[in-house]
C-alpha positions as CSV (number, residue, x, y, z in Angstrom):
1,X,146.7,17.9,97.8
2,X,144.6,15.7,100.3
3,X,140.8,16.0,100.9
4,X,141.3,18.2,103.6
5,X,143.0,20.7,102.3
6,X,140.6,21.0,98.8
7,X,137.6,21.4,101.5
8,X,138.9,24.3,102.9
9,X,140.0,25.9,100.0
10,X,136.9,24.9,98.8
11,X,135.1,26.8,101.8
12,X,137.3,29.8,101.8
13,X,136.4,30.4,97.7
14,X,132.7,30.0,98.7
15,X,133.6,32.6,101.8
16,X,134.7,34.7,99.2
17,X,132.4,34.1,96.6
18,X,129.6,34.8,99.4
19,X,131.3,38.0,100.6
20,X,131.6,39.2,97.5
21,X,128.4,38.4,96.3
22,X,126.9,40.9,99.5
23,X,128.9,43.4,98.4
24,X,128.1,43.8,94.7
25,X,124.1,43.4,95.8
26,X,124.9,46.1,98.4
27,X,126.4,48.1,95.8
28,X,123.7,47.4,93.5
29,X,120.7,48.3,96.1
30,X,122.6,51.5,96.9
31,X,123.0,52.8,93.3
32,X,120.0,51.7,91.9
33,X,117.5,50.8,94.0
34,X,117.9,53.7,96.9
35,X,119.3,56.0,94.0
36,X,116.5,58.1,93.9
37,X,116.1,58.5,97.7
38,X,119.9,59.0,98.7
39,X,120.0,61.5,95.7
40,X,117.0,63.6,97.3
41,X,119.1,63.3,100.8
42,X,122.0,65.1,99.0
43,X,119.7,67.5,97.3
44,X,118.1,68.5,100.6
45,X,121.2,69.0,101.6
46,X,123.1,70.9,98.7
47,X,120.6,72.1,96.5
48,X,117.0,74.3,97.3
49,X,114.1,74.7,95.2
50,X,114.3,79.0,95.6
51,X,110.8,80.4,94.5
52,X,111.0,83.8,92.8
53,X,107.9,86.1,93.8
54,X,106.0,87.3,90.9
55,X,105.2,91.2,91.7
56,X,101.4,91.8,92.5
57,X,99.7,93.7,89.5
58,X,99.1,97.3,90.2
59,X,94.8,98.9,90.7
60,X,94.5,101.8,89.1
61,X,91.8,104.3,88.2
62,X,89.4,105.1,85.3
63,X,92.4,107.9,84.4
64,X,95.4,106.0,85.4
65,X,95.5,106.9,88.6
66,X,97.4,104.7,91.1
67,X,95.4,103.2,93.7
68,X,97.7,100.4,94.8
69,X,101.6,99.4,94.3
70,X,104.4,97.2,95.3
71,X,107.7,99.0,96.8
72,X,110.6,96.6,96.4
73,X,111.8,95.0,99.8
74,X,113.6,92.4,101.1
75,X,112.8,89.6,103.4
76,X,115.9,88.2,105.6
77,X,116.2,84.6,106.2
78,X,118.5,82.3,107.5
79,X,119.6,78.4,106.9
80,X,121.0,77.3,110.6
81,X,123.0,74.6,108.8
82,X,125.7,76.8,107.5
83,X,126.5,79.0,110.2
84,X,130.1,79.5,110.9
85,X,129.5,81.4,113.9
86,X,126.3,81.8,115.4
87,X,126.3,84.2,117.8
88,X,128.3,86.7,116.0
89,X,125.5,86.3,113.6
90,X,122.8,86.6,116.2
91,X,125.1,90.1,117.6
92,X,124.9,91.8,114.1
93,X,121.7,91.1,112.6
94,X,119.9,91.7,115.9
95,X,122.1,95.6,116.1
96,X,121.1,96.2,112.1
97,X,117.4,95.0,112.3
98,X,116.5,95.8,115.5
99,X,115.8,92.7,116.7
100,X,116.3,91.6,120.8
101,X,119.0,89.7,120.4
102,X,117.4,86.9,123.1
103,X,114.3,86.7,120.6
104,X,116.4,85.8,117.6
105,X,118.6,83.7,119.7
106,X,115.5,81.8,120.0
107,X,114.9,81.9,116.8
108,X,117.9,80.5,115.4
109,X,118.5,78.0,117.8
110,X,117.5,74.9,116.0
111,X,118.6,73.2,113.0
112,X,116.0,74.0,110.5
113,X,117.3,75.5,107.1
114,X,115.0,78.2,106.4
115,X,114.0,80.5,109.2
116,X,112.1,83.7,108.2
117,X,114.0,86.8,110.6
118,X,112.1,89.4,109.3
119,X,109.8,91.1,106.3
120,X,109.5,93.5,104.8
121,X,113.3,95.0,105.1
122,X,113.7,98.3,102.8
123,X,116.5,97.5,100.4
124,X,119.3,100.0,101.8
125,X,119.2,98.1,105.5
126,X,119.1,95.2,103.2
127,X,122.1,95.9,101.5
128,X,124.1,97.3,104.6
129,X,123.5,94.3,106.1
130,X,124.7,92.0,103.4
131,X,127.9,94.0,102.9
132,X,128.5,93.8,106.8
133,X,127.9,89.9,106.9
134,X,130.5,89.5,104.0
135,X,133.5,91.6,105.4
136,X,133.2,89.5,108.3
137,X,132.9,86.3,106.7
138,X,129.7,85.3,108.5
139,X,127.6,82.8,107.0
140,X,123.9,81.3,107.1
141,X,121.7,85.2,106.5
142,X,120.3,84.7,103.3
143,X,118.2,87.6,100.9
144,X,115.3,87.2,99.2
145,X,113.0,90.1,97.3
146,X,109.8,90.8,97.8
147,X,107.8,93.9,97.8
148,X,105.2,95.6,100.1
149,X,101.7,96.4,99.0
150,X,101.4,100.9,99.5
151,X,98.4,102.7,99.1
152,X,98.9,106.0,98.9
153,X,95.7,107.7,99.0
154,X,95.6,106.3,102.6
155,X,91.8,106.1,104.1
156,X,90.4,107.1,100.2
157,X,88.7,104.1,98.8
158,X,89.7,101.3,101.7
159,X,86.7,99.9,101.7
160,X,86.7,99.3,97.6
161,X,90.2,98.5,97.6
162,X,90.6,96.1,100.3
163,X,94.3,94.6,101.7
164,X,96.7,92.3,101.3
165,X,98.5,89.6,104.0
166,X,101.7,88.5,104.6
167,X,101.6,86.3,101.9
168,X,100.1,88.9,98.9
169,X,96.5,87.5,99.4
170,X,93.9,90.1,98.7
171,X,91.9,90.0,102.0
172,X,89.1,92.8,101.2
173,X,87.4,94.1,98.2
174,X,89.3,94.1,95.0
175,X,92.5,93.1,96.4
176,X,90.2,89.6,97.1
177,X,87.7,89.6,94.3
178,X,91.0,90.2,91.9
179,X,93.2,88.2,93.5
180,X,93.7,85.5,90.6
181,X,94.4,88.4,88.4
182,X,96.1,90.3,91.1
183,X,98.3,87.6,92.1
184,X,100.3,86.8,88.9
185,X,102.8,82.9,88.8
186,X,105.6,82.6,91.2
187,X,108.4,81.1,89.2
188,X,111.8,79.2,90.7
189,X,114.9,77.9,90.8
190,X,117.0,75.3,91.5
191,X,120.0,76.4,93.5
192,X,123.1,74.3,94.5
193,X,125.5,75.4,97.5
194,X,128.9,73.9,98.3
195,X,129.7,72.8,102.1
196,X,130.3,76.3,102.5
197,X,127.3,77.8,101.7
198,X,128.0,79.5,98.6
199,X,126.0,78.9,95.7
200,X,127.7,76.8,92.9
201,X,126.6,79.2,89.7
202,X,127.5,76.5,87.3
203,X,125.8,74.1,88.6
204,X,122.4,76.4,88.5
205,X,119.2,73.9,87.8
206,X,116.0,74.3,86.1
207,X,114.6,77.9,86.6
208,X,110.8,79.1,85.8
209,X,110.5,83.3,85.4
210,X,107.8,84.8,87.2
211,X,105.0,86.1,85.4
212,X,103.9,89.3,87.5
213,X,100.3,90.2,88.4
214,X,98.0,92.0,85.8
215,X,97.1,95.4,86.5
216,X,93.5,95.8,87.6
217,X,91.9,99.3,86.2
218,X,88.3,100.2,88.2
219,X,84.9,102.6,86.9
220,X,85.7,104.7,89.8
221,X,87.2,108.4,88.9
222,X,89.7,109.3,91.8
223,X,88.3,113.3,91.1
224,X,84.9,112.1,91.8
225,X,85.9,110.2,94.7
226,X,87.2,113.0,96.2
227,X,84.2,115.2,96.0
228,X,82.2,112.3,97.6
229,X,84.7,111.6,100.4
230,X,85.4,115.3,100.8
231,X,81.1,115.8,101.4
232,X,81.1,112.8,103.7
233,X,83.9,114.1,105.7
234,X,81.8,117.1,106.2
235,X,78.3,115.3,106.9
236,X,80.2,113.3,109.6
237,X,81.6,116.1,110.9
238,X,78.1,117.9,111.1
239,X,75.7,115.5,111.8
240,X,77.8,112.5,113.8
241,X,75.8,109.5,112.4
242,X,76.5,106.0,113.5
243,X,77.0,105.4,109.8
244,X,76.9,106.9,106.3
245,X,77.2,106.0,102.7
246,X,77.2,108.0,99.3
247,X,77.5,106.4,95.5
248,X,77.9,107.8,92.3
249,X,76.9,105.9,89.5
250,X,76.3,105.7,85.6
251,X,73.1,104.8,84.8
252,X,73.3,103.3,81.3
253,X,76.4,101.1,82.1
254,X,76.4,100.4,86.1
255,X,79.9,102.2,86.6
256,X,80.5,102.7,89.9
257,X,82.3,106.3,89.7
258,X,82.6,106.7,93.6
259,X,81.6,105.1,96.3
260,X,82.4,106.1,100.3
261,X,80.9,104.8,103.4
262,X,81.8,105.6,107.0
263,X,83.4,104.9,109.4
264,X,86.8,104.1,107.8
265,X,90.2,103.4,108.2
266,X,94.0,104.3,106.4
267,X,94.9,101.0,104.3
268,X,98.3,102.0,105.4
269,X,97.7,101.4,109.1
270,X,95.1,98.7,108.7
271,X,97.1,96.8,111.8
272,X,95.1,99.1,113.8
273,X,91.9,99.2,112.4
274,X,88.8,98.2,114.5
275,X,86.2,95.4,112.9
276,X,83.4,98.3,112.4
277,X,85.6,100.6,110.2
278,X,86.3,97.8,107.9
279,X,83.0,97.1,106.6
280,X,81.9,98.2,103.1
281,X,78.4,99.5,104.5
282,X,77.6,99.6,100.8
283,X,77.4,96.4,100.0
284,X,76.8,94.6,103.6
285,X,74.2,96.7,105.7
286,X,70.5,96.2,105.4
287,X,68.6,99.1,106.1
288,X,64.9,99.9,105.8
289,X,65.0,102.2,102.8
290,X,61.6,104.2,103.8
291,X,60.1,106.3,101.3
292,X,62.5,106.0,98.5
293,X,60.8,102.6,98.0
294,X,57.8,104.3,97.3
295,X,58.8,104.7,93.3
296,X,58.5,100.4,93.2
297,X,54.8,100.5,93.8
298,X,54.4,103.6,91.5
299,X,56.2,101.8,88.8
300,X,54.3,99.1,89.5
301,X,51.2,100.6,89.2
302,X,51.7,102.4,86.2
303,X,53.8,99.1,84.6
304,X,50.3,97.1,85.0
305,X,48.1,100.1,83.5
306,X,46.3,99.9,86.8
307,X,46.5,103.7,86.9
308,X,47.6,106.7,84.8
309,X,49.8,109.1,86.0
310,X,47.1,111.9,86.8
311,X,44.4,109.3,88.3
312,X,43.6,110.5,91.6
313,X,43.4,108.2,94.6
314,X,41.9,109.2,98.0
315,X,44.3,109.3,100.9
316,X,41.9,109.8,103.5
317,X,42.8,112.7,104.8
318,X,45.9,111.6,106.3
319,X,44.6,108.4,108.1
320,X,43.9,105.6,107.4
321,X,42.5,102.1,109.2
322,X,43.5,98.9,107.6
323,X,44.0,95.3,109.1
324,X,43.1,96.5,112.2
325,X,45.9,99.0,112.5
326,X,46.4,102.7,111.8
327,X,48.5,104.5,108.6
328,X,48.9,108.3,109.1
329,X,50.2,110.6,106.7
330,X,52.5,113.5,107.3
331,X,50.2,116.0,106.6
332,X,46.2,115.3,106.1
333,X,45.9,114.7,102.2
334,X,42.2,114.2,100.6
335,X,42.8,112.9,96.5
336,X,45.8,113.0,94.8
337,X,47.2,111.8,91.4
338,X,49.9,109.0,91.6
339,X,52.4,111.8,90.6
340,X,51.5,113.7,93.7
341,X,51.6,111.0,95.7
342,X,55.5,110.8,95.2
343,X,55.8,114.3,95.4
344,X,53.9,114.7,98.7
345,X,55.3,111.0,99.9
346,X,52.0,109.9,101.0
347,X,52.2,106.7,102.9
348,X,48.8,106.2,102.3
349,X,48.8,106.7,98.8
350,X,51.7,104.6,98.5
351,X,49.9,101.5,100.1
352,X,46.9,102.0,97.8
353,X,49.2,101.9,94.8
354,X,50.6,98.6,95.9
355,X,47.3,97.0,96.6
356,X,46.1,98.2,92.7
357,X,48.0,96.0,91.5
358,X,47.7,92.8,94.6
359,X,50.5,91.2,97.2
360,X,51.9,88.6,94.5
361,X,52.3,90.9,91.3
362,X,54.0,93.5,94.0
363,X,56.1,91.1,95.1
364,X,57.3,90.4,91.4
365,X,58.0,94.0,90.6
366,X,60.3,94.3,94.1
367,X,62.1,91.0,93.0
368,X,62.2,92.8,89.3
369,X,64.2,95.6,90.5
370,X,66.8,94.1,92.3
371,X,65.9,93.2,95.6
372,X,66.5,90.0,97.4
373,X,69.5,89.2,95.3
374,X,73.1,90.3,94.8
375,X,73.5,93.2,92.3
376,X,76.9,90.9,90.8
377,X,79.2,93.8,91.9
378,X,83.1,92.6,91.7
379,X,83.2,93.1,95.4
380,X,83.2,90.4,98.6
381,X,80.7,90.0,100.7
382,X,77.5,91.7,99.7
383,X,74.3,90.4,100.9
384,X,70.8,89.9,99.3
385,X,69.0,91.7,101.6
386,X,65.7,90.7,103.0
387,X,62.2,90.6,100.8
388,X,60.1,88.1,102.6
389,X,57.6,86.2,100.0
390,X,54.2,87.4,100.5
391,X,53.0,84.1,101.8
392,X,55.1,85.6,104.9
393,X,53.3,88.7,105.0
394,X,51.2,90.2,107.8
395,X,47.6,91.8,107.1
396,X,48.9,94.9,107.1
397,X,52.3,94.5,105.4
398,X,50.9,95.2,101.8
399,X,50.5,99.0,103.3
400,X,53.9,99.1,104.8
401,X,55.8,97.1,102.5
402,X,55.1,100.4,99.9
403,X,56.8,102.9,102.2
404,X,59.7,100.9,102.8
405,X,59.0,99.5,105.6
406,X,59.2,95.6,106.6
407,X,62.4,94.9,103.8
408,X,66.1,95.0,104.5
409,X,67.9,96.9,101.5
410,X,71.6,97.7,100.8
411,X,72.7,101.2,99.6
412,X,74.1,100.1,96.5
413,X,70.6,98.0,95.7
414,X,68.8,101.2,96.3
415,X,71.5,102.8,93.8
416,X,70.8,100.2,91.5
417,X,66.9,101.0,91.4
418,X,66.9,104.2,90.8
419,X,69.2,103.5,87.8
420,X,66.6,101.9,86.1
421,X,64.1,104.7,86.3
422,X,67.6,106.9,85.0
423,X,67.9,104.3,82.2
424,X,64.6,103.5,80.9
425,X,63.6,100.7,82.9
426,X,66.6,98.8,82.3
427,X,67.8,96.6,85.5
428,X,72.2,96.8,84.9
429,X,74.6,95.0,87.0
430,X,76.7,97.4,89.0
431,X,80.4,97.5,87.6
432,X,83.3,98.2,90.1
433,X,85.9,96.6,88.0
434,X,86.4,98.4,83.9
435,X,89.8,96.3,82.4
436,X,92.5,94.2,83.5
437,X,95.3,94.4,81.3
438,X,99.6,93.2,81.5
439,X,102.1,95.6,82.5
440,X,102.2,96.6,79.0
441,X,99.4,97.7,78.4
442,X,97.7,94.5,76.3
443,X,94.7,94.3,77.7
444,X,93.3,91.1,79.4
445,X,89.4,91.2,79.7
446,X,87.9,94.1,79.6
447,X,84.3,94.3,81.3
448,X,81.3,95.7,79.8
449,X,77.6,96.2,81.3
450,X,75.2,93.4,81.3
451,X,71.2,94.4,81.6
452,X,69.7,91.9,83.3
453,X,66.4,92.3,82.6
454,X,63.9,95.0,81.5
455,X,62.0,96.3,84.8
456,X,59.6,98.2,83.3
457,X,58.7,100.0,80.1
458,X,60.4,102.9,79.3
459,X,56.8,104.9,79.3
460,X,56.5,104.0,82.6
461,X,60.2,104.8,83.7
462,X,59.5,108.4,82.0
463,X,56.5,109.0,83.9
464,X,57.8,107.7,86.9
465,X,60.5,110.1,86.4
466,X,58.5,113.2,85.4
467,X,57.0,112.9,89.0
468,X,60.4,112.6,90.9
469,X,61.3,116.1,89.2
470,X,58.3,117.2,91.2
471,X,60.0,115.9,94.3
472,X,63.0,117.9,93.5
473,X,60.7,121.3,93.5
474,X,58.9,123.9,96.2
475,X,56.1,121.7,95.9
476,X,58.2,118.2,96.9
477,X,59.9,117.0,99.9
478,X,63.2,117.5,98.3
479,X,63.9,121.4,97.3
480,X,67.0,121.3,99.0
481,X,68.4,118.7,96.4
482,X,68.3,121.4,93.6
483,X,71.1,122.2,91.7
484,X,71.7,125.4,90.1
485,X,71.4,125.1,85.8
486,X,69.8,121.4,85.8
487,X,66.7,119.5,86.6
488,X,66.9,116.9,89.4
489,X,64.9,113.8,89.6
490,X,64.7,112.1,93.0
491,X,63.5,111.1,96.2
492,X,63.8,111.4,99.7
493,X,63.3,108.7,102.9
494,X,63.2,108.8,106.4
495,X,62.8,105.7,107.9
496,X,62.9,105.1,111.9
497,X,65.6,102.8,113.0
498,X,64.9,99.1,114.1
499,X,65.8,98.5,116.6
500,X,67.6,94.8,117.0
501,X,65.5,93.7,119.7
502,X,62.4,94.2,118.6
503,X,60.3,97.4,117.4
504,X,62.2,100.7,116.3
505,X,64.0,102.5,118.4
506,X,62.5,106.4,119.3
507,X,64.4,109.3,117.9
508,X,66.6,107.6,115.9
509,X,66.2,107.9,111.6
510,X,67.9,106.3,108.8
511,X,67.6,109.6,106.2
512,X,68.6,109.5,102.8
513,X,68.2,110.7,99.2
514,X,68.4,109.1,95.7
515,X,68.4,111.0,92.5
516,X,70.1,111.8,89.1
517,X,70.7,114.4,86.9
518,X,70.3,115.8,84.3
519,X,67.1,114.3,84.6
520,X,66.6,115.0,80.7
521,X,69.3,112.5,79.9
522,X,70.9,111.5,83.1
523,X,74.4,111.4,83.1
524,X,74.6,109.8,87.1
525,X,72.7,108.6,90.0
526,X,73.3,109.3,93.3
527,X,72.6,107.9,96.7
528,X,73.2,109.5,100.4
529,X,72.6,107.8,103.3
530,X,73.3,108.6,106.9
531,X,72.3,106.5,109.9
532,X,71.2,108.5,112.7
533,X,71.9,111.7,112.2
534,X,72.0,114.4,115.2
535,X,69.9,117.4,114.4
536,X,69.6,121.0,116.5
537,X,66.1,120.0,116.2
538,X,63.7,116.9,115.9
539,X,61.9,118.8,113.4
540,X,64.9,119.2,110.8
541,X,65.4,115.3,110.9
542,X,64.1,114.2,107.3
543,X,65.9,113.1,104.2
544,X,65.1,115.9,102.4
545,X,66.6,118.5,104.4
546,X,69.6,116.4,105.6
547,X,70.7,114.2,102.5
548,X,68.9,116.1,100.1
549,X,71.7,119.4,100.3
550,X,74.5,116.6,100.9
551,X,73.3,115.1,97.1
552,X,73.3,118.8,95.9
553,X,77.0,119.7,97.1
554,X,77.8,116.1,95.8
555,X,76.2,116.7,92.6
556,X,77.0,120.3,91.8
557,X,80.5,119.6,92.0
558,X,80.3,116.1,90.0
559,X,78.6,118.0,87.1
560,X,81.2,121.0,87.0
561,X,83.9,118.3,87.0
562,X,82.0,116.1,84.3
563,X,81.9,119.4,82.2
564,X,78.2,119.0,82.0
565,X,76.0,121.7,80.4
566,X,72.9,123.5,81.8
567,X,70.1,123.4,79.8
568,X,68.2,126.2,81.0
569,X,68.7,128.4,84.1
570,X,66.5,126.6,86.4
571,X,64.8,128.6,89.7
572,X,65.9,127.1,93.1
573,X,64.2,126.8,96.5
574,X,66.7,128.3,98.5
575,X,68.4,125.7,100.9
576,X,68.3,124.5,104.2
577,X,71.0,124.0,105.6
578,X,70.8,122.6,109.3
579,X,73.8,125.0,110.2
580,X,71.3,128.1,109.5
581,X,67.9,126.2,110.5
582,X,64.6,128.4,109.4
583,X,61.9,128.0,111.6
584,X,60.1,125.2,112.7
585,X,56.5,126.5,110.7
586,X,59.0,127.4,107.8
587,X,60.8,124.6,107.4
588,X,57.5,122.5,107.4
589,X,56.1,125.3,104.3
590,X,59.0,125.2,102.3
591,X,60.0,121.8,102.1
592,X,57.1,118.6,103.0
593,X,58.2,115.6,104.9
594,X,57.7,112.3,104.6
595,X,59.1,110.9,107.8
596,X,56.5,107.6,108.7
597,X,54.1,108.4,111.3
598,X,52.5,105.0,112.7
599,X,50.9,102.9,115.4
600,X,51.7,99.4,116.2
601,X,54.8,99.7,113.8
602,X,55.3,96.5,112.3
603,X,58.2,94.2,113.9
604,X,60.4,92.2,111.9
């Protein structure tokens, strides 16, 4: 062989040495370098990581009694890559669902591979459906279960309950303050489909069972509930306030057995639901609590052994000039004893109490009780209030401060306060929530009551106590709270609206009551509220005759359901009830008011 002809053999081996080489590093960059990224390609495009929904755990009532549940569903989605026929698709789905047929035509008309149609499908459409797609081999419509949230007691609780999204987020109250019990693991699967679309059961992947939401049992009794939404329904109905609230709690262990506050809305329809019958008025409005404030200075007083429970203080004669402005008194009162002066809801005596004991040590005892922090309730969005410090405070605002005037309170603070007089001075954190346990029944966590602090000595919580049975009498401002059979300790407030620019607006009352029974051993406190009440007549406007007969419907009822006992038969003022008014001299005779008379009100 000449030269020639071993250089090109020589050249054509090297070609082929060369070519060869290209293709075994091709290979080898293909299969193990890119493995992992050509392997995901054909994953994305054969296999799909399906996520199984774990079901939302159930809220239930101190009895058992279902508040909130799932109801199986489906949700219909499609995969636009495996369509045989689109618009025969696009015909029948949009006929079955009732879907325009030029909105899911939209819909479907790009590529993606998982397009949410529609939610929330009941399972027999569901099922109609699928069988439908299947006799006409139609591919791409895909099922996947899911449940929808009901509520069946509608409107009854909303505001303690709260909502879910879409998704089966807890948006409101426990559905949100539960929600990582509530919620329970989504689990998956890894699901291969052949180029027809049908899943390749043998070649099933890795799958992770959901574990379904824990079921959420609350303090409040659904019997309770609805004597307290039942009496609310009727106050509203009566009196057409802007707002109202009534609670029902335990004393000893801060169980929240009812709670209702208008306006509302039906959980079921919350879609259409304004902003202002969402909120839990409870929890979120401040309100000037007027004279049912009056029992912190009291307590205070008596806590400090400034004064005994029979001293006398003079409450010149019903008015009074301090810091340069003017403090009346409902009616014209010369001495009275510190028990009288919550009996007769004497502004002035109030103010005197507070300065016995001085601006900084009354500061402490309104901190003490509650106010100006969150009670820890298992509910979003409560506020602290407003308690300015007194380094904030006005000349006069250690006279006004007393009546409850100059603070921002929320209903369920006010609840809390009176508590601790019920308890024996103990200060308890509210409980909304009582045990979370499985579907099973194993329970979880089960809450119990934290005291947070001792208020004041149980002496002085009897005392103080012993006089708010005198408000509850023909000689107090509250006869109209009595219930038949038991003693009632409480007290009454009328405070005159703020008004938001400045001042308080004329006319227009915040009235309430707060009180428990038996007072002997109390076995629940109660709070009504009502935010500008309409009366036939100025003169009936007053806490005492307006939330003081709600309390006693509320209460009578709530202690023939609790199967509570009557001491002794005890004599009762007959109501007044606005429907029937008495006259305006008899009215003032019967039952004392305590509605704030002032000049140069205090702005804030």
């Amino acid at each position: 062989m000449n030269p020639n002809s071993r250089s090109r053999c020589a050249l054509v081996c090297a070609a082929f040495i060369v070519l060869f080489s290209a293709f075994s590093f091709r290979l080898i960059y293909l299969q193990v370098i890119k493995h992992d990224e050509y392997a995901g390609l054909a994953a994305e495009k054969h296999v799909y990581k399906q996520i199984i929904y774990a079901e939302r755990g159930t809220i239930l009532d101190a009895n058992n009694e279902v508040l909130a549940h799932n109801i199986p569903v489906e949700t219909v989605v499609a995969d636009a890559t495996h369509f045989n026929n689109r618009q025969a698709v696009v015909d029948l789905v949009s006929n079955e669902l009732g879907i325009p047929a030029e909105e899911l035509t939209e819909k479907l008309s790009n590529e993606r591979r998982y397009i949410v149609i529609k939610r929330e499908v009941p399972e027999a459409l569901a099922k109609t459906l699928r069988e439908k797609l299947r006799a006409r081999n139609l591919r791409g419509i895909y099922f996947e279960h899911d449940a929808t949230r009901i509520y069946p007691n509608g409107s009854m609780l909303c505001h303690v309950i709260g909502f879910t999204d879409f998704e089966h987020h807890g948006i409101q109250g426990v559905e949100a303050s539960m929600e990582e019990y509530l919620h329970g693991q989504d689990g998956y699967r890894f699901i291969e489909h052949n180029r027809a679309g049908q899943e390749i059961v043998p070649y099933r992947g890795q799958e992770r069972a959901p574990r379904d939401g824990y079921q959420v049992h609350l303090t409040v009794d659904l019997s309770l509930q609805n004597i307290v939404e039942n009496e609310i329904d009727a106050a509203m109905e009566e009196y057409t306030p802007q707002k109202a609230t009534i609670i029902l709690m335990r004393p000893q262990t801060g169980e929240i057995l009812a709670m209702a506050t208008r306006p509302n809305f039906d959980l079921n329809l919350r879609s259409e639901a304004k902003p202002e019958e969402m909120k839990n008025r409870a929890i979120i409005d401040m309100m000037e609590p007027g004279s049912t404030f009056k029992i912190v200075a009291a307590a205070a007083a008596l806590n400090e052994h400034k004064l005994r429970p029979d001293s006398t203080i003079f409450c010149e004669n019903g008015l009074w000039n301090f810091g340069g402005a003017a403090l009346h008194d409902h009616r014209a009162f010369s001495y009275l004893s510190v028990r009288d002066i919550l009996i007769k809801s004497s502004n002035i005596g109030a103010a005197k109490l507070a300065l016995s004991v001085g601006e900084q040590k009354f500061y402490e005892y309104i901190r003490r009780f509650g106010f100006g922090e969150r009670s820890g309730v298992e509910l979003p969005g409560e506020i602290n209030g407003l308690i300015r410090p007194p380094q904030s405070w006005s000349k006069i605002s250690i006279t006004r401060i007393p009546m409850g005037h100059e603070i921002g309170v929320t209903p369920l603070q006010m609840t809390v306060a009176i508590a601790a007089i019920a308890n024996g001075g103990k200060l308890i954190t509210p409980r909304i929530v009582k045990s979370i346990t499985t579907s099973e029944g194993k329970t979880v966590s089960s809450l119990s009551s934290v005291v947070l602090r001792q208020v004041i000595s149980p002496e002085t919580a009897r005392e103080i106590g012993d006089a708010l049975r005198g408000v509850v009498s023909d000689r107090g401002t509250a006869a109209a709270a009595a219930v038949p059979g038991f003693t009632i300790a409480g007290k009454t407030g009328t405070a005159q609206k703020v008004d938001p620019k400045g001042g308080y607006e004329h006319g227009k009352y915040v009235v309430s009551f707060v009180g428990y029974l038996p007072a002997e051993h109390p076995e629940f406190v109660g709070l009504v509220v009502l935010d500008d009440a309409h009366t036939s007549k100025p003169e009936l406007n007053y806490g005492g005759l307006i939330a003081g007969p709600i309390f006693s419907r509320v209460a009578e009822k709530a202690a023939r359901y609790l199967d509570l006992e009557p001491h002794e038969e005890i004599r009762k003022a007959i109501p007044v009830r606005v429907e029937k008014p008495m006259p305006a001299e008899r009215v003032r005779k019967a039952v004392p008011t305590e509605r704030v008379a002032l000049t140069n009100a205090p702005h804030h």
